[in-house]
C-alpha positions, -999 to +999 in steps of 0.1 A: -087-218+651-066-229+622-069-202+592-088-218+556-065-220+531-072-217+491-064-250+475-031-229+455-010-256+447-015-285+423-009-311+457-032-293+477-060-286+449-058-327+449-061-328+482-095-305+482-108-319+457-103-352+472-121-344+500-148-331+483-154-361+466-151-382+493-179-355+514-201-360+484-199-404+488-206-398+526-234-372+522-251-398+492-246-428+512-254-415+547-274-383+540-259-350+561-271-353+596-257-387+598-225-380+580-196-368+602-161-346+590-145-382+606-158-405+583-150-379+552-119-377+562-115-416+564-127-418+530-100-392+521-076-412+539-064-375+550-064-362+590-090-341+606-065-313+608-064-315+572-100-309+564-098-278+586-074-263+563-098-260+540-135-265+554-149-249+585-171-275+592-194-305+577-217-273+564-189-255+548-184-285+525-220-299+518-226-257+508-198-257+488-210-289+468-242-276+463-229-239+452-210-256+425-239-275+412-260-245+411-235-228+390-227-256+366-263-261+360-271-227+351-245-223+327-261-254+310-290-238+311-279-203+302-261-216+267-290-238+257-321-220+267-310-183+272-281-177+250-288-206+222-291-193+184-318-225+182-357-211+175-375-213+210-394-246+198-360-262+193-351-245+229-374-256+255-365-294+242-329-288+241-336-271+279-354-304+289-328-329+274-295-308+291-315-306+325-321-341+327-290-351+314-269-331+339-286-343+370-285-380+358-248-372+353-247-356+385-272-375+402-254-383+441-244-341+439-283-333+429-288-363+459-271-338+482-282-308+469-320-316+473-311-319+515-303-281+510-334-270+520-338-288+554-293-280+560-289-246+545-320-230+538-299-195+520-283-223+499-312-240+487-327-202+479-299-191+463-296-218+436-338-218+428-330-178+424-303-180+401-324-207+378-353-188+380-337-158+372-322-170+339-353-194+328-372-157+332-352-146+312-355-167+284-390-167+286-392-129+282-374-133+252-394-158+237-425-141+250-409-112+229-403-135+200-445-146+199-432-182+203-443-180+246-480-168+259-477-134+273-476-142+314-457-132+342-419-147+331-409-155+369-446-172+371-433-193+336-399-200+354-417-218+388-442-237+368-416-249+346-391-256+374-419-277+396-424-303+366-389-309+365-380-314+398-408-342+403-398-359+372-360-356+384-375-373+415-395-400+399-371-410+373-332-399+385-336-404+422-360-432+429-356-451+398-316-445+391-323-438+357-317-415+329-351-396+320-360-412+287-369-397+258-405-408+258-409-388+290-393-356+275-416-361+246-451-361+270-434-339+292-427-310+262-465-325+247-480-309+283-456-280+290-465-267+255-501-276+249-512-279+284-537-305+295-572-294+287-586-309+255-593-282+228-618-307+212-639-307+239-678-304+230-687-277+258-659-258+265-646-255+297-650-224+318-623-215+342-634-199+371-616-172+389-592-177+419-613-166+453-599-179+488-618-205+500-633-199+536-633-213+565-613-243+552-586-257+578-593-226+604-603-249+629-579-273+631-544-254+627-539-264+664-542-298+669-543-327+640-568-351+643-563-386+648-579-418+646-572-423+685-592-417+711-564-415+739-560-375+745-520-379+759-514-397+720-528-367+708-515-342+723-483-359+717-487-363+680-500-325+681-468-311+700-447-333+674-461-318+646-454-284+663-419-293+669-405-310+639-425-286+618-402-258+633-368-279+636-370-307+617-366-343+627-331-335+632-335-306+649-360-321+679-354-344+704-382-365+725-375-340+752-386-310+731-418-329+724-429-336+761-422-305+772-446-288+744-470-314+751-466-312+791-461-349+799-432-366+815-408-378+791-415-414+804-451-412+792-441-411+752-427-440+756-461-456+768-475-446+730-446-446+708-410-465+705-389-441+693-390-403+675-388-419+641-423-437+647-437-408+661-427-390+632-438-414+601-473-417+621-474-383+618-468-385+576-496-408+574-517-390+594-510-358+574-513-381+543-549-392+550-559-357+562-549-345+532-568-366+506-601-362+530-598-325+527-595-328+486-626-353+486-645-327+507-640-302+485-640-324+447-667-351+455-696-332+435-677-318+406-673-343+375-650-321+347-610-329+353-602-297+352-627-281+375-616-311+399-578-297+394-585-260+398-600-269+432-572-294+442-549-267+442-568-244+457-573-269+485-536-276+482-526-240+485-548-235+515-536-264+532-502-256+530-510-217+538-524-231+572-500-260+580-467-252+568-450-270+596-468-301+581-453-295+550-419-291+562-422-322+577-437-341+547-411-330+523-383-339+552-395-373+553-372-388+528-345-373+539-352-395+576-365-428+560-366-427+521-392-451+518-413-430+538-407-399+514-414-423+484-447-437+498-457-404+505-459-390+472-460-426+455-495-429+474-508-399+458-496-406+422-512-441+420-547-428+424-540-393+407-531-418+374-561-431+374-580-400+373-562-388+352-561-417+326-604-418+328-606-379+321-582-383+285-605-412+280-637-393+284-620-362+261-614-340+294-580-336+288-552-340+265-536-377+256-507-373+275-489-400+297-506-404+327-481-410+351-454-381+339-488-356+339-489-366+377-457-358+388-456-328+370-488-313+387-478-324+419-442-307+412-463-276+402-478-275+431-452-286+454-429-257+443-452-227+441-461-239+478-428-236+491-423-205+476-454-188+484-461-203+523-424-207+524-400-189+512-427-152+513-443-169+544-474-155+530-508-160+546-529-168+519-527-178+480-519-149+457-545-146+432-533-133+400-498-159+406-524-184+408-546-177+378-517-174+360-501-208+371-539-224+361-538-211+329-506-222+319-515-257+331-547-256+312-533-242+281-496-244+282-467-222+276-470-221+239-484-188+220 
């Protein structure tokens, strides 16, 4: 096994840094699993044995792409949020501009980067850690200042990060855009001032966080399904079981069978391929989704009640079904139209609401379709983190309460 080498001399930090930026066209173009160190080192127009020098494998280089994002991005954050001599009110615009300026800069690495999660899990963990840990950090200074609510500064930090990385989705991935300034403006207007309207005749009442019960227990094994043929379901069920634990990538049609204890013939009676399998299995978790929320909302008529009890249903969902999850936030990463439908599908309707609820004074005039995103990014990160990254059983109270407040009410003293 040939030794790795530090890039010492000027030819040779070329050379590594031409194959970086070659890895980081593959990875963008092709996505990781169906990138190979061949083709990067095509690209390179360098030899295999080359790329050994420096990289262990296709892993070694992806990691080291996204460990040098994570860095450069937190010093942009550290010297204008953290360390900047501006008053907070200036800071959390200035944090907001250099965020969304650096990942539209760096949009193929932040491409990459966002695969971390389903490549290199201790990767993906490290660089939320080290951005939470300095945003939390500026918030307990701020909080010290009297410009910031007095909350849980790691709570602050995850709230904040969740709205940003749905608007870096909506605006620099899908769209290949800059965020405009418009955005930040309605973005800072709800991150501030939060969404309920203060001129509301009859106040609104937030209840406290209680787990709901008996939601989702009874179906964590199987997922329902329109069909009536029990071998499509049990096949659907044991694909959900699989990719849930090892990804689409991860699991082959083989691995299915065998969980759902049919010959490996008999998938092919009900589905073409793996990929069908698994984008019926998006839908499916799509549509189970939004009937769980309308359970649950259907009789309640105040936005913001509506909203507390969406993310409780969210939270339990997740809390139940994490290996849906996984699979939901994997999909596009295996067919990017997929991924965008997914969440696109949600954000039309969730508009809407939205725009009728500033209309009727429920909330706050702020632009419907970046308040979507960031809620959904809200809730999308504290998900991952909580049912994720803890693995905890059920929704943490007080984290909660606190994330509801600040979405009422914002971050703003």
């Amino acid at each position: 096994m040939t030794e790795i080498q530090e890039p010492i001399t000027p030819r040779a930090r070329e050379t590594y840094d031409n194959l970086l930026r070659s890895a980081e066209e593959i990875f963008e173009e092709r996505g990781f699993y169906r990138s190979s160190v061949a083709e990067i080192c095509r690209k390179a127009n360098v030899s295999n044995g080359t790329f050994y020098r420096y990289f262990t494998d296709k892993s070694d280089i992806f990691v080291r792409l996204a460990e040098g994002l994570g860095a450069d991005l937190t010093g942009e954050i550290k010297g204008n949020f953290l360390d900047s001599k501006e008053p907070f009110n200036n800071r959390l615009e200035l944090l907001l501009q250099t965020y969304f300026s650096f990942l539209s800069d760096n949009s193929s690495l932040y491409q990459i980067f966002r695969q971390a999660e389903f490549v290199n899990w201790n990767t993906h963990q490290a660089f939320y850690t080290r951005l939470t840990e300095t945003l939390a950090s500026g918030f307990s200074r701020g909080i010290d200042s009297g410009y910031f609510r007095d909350h849980d500064p790691q709570v602050m930090a995850h709230y904040l990060l969740g709205t940003l990385s749905f608007v870096s989705m909506r605006w620099i991935i899908w769209e290949s855009s800059t965020v405009k300034s418009e955005v930040v403006k309605n973005l800072l207007n709800f991150l501030t001032g939060g969404l309920s309207s203060k001129d509301r005749d009859s106040a609104f009442d937030k209840p406290s966080f209680t787990p709901l019960q008996g939601s989702n227990d009874h179906d964590k094994s199987e997922l329902p399904s329109e069909t009536s043929n029990k071998t499509e379901i049990k096949l659907l069920t044991a694909a959900e079981h699989r990719f849930g634990a090892d990804g689409f990538y991860g699991t082959t049609i083989g691995d299915i069978t065998r969980q759902a204890e049919v010959a490996q013939g008999t998938f092919y009676h009900h589905f073409s391929s793996k990929l069908e399998v698994f984008e019926r299995l998006v839908r499916e978790i799509n549509e189970r989704w939004r009937r769980e929320v309308r359970k649950r909302t259907f009789k309640l008529d105040d936005r913001r009640a509506i909203e507390f009890e969406g993310f409780r249903v969210f939270f339990t969902f997740i809390a139940n079904h994490s290996g849906m999850y996984r699979i939901v936030r994997e999909a596009e990463f295996v067919d990017k139209s997929l991924g965008r439908w997914y969440y696109e599908s949600f954000a039309e309707g969730y508009r809407e609401a939205l725009r009728k609820a500033s209309k009727k004074g429920e909330i706050r005039e702020i632009h419907p379709g970046v308040l979507a995103y960031s809620l959904m990014g809200i809730g999308h990160f504290l998900g991952q983190k909580w049912f994720v990254q803890e693995n905890r059983d059920r929704t943490p109270a007080r984290e909660f309460e606190t994330m509801f407040d600040l979405i009422l009410n914002g971050l703003r003293a």
